[in-house]
C-alpha positions as CSV (number, residue, x, y, z in Angstrom):
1,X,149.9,236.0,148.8
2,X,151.9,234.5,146.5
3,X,155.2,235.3,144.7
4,X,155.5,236.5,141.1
5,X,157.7,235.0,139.5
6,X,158.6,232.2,141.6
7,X,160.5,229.6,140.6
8,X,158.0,226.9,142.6
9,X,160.1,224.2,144.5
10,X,156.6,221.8,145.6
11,X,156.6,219.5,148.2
12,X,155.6,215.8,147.6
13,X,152.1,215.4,147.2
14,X,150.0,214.7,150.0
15,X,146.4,213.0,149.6
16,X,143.8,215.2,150.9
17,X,140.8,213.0,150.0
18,X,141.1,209.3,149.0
19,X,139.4,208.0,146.1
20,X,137.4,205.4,146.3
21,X,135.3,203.0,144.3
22,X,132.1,205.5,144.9
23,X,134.2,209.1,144.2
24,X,136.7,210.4,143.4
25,X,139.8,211.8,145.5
26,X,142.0,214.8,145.6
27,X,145.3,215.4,146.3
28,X,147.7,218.6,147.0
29,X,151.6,220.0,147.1
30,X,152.9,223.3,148.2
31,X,155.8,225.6,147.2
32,X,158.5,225.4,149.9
33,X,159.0,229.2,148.5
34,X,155.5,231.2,148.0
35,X,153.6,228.4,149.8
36,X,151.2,228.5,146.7
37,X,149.1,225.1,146.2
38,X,148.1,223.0,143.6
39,X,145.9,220.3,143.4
40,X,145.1,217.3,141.2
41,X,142.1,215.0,141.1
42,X,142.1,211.1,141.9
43,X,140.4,209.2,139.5
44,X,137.8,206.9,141.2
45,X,138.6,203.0,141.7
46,X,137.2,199.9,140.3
47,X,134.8,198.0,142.2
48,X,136.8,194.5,143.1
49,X,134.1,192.2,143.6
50,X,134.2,189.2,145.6
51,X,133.0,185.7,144.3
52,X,129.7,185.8,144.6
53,X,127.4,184.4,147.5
54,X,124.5,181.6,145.7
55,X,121.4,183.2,147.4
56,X,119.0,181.0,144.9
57,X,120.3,178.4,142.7
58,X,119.3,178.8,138.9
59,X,118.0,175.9,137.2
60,X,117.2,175.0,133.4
61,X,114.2,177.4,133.5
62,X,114.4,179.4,136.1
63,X,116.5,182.6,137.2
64,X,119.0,182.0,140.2
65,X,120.1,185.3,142.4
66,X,123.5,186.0,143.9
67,X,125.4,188.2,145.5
68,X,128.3,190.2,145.4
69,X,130.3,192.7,147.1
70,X,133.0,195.0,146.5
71,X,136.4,194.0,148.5
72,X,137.2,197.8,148.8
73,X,134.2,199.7,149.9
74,X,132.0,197.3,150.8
75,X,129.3,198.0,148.2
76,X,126.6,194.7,147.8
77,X,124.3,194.0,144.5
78,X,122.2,191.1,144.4
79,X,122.5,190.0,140.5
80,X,120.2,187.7,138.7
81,X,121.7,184.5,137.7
82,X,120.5,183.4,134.0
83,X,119.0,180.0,133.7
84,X,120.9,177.4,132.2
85,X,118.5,175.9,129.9
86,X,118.1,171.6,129.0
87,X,120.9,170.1,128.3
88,X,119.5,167.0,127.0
89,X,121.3,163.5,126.0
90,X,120.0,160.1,125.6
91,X,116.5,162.1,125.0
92,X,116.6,163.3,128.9
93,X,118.2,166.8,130.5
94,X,121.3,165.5,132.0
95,X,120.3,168.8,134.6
96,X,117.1,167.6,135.9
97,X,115.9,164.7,134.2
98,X,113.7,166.5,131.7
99,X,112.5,164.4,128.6
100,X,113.3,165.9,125.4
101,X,110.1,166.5,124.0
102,X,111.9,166.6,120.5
103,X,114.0,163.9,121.1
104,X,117.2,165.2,119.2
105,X,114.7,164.6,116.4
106,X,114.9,167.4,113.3
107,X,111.6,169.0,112.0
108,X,110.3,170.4,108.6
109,X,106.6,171.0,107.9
110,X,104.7,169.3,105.5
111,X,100.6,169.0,104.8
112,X,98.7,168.5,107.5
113,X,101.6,169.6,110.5
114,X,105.1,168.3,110.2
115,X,107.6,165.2,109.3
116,X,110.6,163.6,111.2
117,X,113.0,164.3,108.9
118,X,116.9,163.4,110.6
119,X,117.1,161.9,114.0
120,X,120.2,162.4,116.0
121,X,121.8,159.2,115.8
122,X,122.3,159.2,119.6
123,X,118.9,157.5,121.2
124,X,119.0,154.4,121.8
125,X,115.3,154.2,122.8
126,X,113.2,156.5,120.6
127,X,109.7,158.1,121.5
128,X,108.7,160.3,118.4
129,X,106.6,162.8,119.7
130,X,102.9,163.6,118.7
131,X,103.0,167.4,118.4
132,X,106.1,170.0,117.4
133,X,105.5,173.6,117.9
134,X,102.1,173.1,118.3
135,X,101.7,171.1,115.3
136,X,101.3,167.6,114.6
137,X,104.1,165.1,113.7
138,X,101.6,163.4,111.1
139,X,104.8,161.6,108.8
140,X,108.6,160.2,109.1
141,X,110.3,161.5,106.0
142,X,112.3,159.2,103.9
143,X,115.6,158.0,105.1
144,X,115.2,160.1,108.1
145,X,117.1,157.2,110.5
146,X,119.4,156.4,107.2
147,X,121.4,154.1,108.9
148,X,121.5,154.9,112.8
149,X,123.1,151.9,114.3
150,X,122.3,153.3,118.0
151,X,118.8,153.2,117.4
152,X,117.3,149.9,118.8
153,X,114.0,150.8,119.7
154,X,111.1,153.4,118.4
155,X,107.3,154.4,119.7
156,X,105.2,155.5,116.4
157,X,102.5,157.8,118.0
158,X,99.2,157.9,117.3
159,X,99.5,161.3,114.7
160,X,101.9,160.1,112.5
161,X,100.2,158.6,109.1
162,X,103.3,157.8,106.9
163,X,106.2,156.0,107.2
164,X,108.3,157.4,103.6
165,X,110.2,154.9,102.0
166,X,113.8,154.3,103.5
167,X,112.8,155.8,106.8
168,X,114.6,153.6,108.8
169,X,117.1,151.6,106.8
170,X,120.1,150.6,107.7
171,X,119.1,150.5,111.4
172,X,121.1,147.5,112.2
173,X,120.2,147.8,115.8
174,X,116.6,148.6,115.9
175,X,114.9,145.7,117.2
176,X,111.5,147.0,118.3
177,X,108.8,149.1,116.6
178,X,106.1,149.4,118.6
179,X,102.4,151.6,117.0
180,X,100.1,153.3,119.2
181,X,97.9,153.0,116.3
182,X,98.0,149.4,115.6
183,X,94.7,149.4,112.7
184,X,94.3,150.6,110.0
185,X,98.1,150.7,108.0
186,X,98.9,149.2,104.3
187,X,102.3,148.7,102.6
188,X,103.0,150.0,98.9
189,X,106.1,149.5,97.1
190,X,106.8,152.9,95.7
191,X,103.9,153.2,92.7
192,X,102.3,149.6,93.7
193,X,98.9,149.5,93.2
194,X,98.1,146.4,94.9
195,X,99.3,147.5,98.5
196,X,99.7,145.1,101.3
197,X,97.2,145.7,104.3
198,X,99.0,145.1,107.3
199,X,97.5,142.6,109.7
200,X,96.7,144.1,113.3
201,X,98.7,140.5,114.7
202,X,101.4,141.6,113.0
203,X,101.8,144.7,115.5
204,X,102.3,142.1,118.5
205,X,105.4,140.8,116.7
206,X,107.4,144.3,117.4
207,X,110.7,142.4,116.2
208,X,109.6,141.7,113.0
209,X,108.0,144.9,112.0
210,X,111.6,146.1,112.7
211,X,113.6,143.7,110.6
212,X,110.6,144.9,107.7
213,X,111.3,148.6,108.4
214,X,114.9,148.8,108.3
215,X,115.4,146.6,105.5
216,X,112.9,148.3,103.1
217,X,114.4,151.1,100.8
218,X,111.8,151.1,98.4
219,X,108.3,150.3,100.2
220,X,105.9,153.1,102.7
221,X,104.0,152.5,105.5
222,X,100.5,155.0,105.0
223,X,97.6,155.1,107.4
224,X,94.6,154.5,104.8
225,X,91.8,155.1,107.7
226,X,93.1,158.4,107.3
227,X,93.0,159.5,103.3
């Protein structure tokens, strides 16, 4: 039994259980007097994890897995590594060699699908795409390519049906324009209504339909197989 009224003189505290990163621990003194005991809790540790072992690489769409353990009680996980997504530049994934499919190119919809309506003034070599969340790139806006003197050469596909006045002035670089659609096209100056039909030979000379392009701030290109 122990003493009323003692005037407790404990020992130094001896650890009974260990805590560890799983439970906690306990640990207990005793009066050198009455002998009575009291006891205090351990709170539980902190895993310390390890750097991780690579058990499957992630990759821009894919999940990767790893794992890790903990340096203290040897618990393991095996955690899902998040895929990195594109990282595109030049109009490829600098990752795995991806194209773009948008190019760096900027979007807005318009009648009839979507417009180009900014590039990103870092493609040298351009391929505009034909479709854009499921809809069709059927214009480049005006001034969309407003003076992008990395730009030297640009594939029109087969969807689009207007080239807006301005669209690519000031392209000092460009040096090729090249149509997948090489029919059917006509040349206004703004409210002209004697538009110039452009002549199919004209599409073999891809140098010269990009001096026209990137010097004309008032003139569109429209598809008029397609009104």
């Amino acid at each position: 039994m122990y003493a009323l009224g003692c005037k407790h003189e404990f020992d130094e505290w001896q650890t009974v259980v260990e805590a560890s990163c799983l439970s906690i621990g306990y640990r207990m003194r005793s009066c050198k007097k009455c002998g009575e005991k009291e006891y205090e809790f351990l709170e539980k540790l902190t895993h310390e994890w390890q750097k991780p072992m690579i058990l499957q690489e992630a990759t821009c769409l894919e999940t990767g897995l790893q794992l890790v353990y903990c340096k203290l009680c040897g618990t393991s996980r095996v955690e899902e590594i998040p895929a990195m997504g594109h990282e595109f530049q030049e109009g490829v994934c600098t990752r795995c060699n991806t194209p773009d499919p948008d190019m760096g190119l900027r979007f807005a919809d318009c009648e009839g699908g979507c417009e180009v309506i900014a590039g990103s003034k870092s493609i040298t070599n351009l391929i505009i795409p034909s479709m854009h969340d499921g809809k069709p790139v059927v214009a480049i806006g005006a001034e969309a390519f407003l003076g992008d003197t990395v730009l030297q050469s640009v594939v029109i596909p087969e969807s689009v049906k207007l080239i807006a006045a301005g669209a690519f002035y000031g392209c000092e670089n460009l040096t090729s324009v090249e149509f997948t659609v090489k029919i059917g096209w006509r040349k206004l100056i703004q409210e002209d209504e004697y538009p110039e039909f452009v002549d199919p030979e004209a599409f073999l000379d891809l140098a010269a339909i990009a001096e026209d392009l990137k010097a004309s701030t008032g003139c569109y290109w429209q598809r008029y197989d397609e009104e």
